[in-house]
C-alpha positions in Angstrom: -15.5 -72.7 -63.6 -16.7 -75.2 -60.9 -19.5 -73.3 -59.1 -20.7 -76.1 -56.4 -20.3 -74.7 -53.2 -19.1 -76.4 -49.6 -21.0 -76.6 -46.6 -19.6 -75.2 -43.1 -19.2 -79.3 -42.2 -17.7 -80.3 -45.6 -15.0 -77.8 -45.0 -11.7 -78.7 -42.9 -10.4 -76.0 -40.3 -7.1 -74.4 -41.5 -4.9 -72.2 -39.9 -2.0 -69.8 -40.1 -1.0 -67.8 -43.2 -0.3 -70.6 -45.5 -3.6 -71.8 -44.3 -5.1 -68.8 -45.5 -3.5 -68.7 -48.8 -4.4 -72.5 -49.6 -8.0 -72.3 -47.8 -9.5 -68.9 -48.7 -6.7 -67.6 -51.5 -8.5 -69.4 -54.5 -11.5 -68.0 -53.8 -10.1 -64.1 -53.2 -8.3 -65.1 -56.5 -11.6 -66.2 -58.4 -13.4 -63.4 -56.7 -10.8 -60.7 -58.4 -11.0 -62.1 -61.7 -15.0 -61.7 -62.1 -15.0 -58.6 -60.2 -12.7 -57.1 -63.2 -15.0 -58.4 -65.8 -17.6 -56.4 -64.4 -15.5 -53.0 -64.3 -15.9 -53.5 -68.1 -19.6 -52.6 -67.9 -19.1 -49.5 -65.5 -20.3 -47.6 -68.2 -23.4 -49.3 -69.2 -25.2 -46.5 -69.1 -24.8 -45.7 -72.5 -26.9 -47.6 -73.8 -29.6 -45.3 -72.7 -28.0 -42.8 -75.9 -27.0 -45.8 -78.1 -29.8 -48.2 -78.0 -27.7 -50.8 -79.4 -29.6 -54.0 -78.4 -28.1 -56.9 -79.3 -24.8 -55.6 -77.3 -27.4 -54.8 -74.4 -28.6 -58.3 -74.4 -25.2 -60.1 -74.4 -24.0 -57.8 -71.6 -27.0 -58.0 -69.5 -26.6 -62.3 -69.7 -22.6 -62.0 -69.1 -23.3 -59.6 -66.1 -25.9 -62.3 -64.6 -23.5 -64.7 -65.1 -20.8 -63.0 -63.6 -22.8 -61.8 -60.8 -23.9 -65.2 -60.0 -20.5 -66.4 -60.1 -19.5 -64.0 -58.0 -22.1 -64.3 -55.3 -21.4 -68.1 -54.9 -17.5 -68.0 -55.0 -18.1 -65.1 -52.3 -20.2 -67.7 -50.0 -17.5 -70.4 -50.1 -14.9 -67.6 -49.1 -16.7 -66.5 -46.3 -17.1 -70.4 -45.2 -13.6 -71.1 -45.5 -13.0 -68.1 -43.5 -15.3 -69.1 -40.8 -12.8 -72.0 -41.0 -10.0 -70.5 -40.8 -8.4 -69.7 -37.6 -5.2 -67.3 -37.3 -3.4 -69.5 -34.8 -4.2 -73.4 -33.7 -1.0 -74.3 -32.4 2.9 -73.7 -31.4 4.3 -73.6 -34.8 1.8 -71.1 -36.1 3.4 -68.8 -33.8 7.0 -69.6 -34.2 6.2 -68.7 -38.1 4.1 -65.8 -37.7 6.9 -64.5 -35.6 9.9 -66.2 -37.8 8.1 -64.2 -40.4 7.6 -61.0 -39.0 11.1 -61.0 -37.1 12.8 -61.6 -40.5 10.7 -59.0 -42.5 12.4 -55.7 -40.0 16.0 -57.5 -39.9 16.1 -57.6 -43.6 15.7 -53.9 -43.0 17.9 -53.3 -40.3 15.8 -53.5 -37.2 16.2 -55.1 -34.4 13.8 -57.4 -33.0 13.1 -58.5 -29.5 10.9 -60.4 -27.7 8.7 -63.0 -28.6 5.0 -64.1 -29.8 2.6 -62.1 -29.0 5.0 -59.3 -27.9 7.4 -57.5 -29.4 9.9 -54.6 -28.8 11.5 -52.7 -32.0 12.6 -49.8 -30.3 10.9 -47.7 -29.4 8.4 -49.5 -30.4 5.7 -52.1 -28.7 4.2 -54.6 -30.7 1.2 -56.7 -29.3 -0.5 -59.0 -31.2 -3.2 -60.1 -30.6 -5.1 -62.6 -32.9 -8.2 -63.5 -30.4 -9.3 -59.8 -31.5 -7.9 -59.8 -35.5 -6.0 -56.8 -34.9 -2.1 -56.1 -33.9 -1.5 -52.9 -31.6 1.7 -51.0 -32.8 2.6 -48.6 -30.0 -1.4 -47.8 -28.9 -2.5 -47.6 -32.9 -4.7 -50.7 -34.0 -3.8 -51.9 -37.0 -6.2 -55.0 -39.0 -3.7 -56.4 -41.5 -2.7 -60.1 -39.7 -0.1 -61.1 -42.0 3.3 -60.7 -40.8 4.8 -59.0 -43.6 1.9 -56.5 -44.1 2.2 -56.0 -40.4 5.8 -55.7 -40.4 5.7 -53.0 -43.2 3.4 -50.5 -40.8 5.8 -51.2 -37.5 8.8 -50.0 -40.3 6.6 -47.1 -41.2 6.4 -46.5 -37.3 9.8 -46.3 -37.1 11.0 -44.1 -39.8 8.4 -41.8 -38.7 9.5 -41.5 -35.2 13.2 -41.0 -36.7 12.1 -38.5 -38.6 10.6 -36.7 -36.3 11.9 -33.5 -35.1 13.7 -33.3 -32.2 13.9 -30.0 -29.8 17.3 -31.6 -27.4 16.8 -28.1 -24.8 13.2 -28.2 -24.6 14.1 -32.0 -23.6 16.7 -31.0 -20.9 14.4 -28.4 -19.8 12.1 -31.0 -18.8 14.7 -33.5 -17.3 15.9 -30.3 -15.6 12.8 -29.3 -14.0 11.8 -32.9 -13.1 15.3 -33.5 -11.2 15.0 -30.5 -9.1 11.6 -31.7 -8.0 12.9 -35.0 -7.1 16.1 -33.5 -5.3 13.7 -31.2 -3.0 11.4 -34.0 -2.6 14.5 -36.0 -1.0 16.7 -33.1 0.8 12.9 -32.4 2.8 12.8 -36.0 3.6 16.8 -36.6 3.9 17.1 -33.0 5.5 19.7 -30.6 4.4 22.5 -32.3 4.8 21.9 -33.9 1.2 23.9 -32.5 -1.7 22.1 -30.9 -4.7 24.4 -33.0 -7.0 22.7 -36.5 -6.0 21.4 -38.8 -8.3 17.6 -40.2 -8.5 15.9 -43.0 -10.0 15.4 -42.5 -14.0 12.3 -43.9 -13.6 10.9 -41.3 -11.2 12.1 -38.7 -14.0 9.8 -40.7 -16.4 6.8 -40.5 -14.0 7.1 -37.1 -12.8 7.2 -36.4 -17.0 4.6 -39.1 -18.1 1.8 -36.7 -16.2 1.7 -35.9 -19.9 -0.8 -37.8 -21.7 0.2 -40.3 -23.6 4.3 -40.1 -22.9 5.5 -43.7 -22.9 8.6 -45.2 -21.3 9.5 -46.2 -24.5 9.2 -43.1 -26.0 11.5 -41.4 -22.9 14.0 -44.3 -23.5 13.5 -43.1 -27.5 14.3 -39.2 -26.7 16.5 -39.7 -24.4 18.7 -42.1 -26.9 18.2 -39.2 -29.0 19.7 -36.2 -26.7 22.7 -39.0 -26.0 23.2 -38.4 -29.7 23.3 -34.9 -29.9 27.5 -33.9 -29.9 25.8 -30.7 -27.5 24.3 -32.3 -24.4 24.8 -28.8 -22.2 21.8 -26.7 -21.4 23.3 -23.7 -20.0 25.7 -24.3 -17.4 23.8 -28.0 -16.9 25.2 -31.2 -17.9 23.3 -34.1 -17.9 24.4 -37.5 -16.3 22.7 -40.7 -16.7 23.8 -44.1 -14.8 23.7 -47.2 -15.7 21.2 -49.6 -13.4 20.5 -53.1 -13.0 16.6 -53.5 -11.8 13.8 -54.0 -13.2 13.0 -50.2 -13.0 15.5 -49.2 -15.3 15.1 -47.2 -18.5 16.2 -50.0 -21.1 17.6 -48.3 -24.5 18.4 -50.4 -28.1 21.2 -49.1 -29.5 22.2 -49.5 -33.2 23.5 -53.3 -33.5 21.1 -54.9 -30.6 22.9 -54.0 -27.5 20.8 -53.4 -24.7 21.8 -50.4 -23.0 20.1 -50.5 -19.1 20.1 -46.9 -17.4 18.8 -46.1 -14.2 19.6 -42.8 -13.0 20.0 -39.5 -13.7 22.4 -36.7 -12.2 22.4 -33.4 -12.9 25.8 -30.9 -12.4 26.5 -27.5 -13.1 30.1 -27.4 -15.4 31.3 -30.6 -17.5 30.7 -34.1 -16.8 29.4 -37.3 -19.0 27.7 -40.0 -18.5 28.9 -43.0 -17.0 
């Protein structure tokens, strides 16, 4: 094998994954292949019991060999690597993302947004290459290449639908946090206002995000999920939610890519549905 190693100057900068694969792939290839010839001497030990010399000698000069080769092929990789840059221009974003977009929709997911952020709801995606890592929801997550990366977000996801879902301990919560909100107003309104008013969906998500770590995204998610329940009642409740227009809305995916924008939330004794 050609052993003769490249300086940091002699060695162009590449970029993107094709980059990767052309610049440092060879070498992680190379790299494998010697690495397995040394698992075949895991068990060189035995030669303490067996004393079988000539064998000894030949492996010892293969396993200098091999570690030699392995030591310099590992230098060049980590040269081409500090040569090797995830993203240089434009169109190493536009394929990352063409990449990774088409990865989920092959699936079924839908995919919004654009590079460096993404939405598969519920689901944020930030990538960011500056620090080799991609954020999926507020878990870090190392692997850079788009498929790899799109395989844990599809993880992600069929773990939050498989998730269990308790619908009345939800309408509990939307239940307590409305009749906050309603006093709040009727003490600022006075008593004239009606206990069947609407408030903003987003002050239900803040009143309920006091919880650590409760996302919007995750109150768009569960509350996508309640919608789909053929039982939204609890007790003699039933729970309305409105459509909205601004940008402090509660923004929910539904099956197909439609964007469904909701912005408040009413909550009546007897039957009702929502708008």
């Amino acid at each position: 094998m050609d052993t003769s190693i490249n300086t940091p100057s002699d060695i162009a900068t590449t970029s993107g994954v094709e980059g990767f694969a052309q610049s440092v792939g060879p070498d992680l290839q190379a790299l494998s292949k010697s690495v397995a010839r040394l698992a075949r001497y895991k068990t060189i030990d035995r030669q303490i019991i067996t004393m079988n010399l000539v064998d000894l000698s030949k492996q010892l000069e293969d396993l200098a060999r091999t570690g030699l080769e392995i030591s310099m092929v590992a230098d060049q990789a980590q040269n081409h690597l500090k040569g090797f840059a995830m993203v240089q221009s434009s169109l190493d974003q536009e394929k990352w993302a063409l990449t990774f977009s088409s990865a989920l929709e092959k699936a079924g997911w839908v995919v919004e947004g654009e590079f460096p952020s993404f939405r598969i709801f519920p689901i944020e995606i930030k990538v960011d290459f500056a620090n080799d890592l991609v954020v999926v929801n507020k878990r870090t997550v190392r692997k850079l290449h788009p498929v790899a990366v799109a395989a844990e977000v599809e993880k992600e996801l069929n773990r939050l639908y498989r998730e269990r879902f308790n619908p009345n301990q939800f309408m509990k919560a939307l239940l307590r946090a409305y009749q906050v909100l309603i006093a709040e107003s009727m003490i600022k309104a006075g008593p004239q206002r009606k206990s069947g008013s609407t408030v903003p969906l987003i002050q239900v998500f803040e009143l309920l995000s006091l919880r650590s770590g409760y996302s919007l995204n995750q109150f768009a998610f569960d509350i996508y999920r309640l919608r789909s329940q053929p039982d939204r009642s609890y007790g003699d409740y039933q729970f309305i939610f409105g459509s909205g227009r601004d940008r402090g809305s509660v923004v929910i995916t539904l099956p197909g890519g439609q964007n469904e924008v909701l912005g408040s939330l009413e909550v009546i004794k007897g039957g009702g549905h929502d708008e």
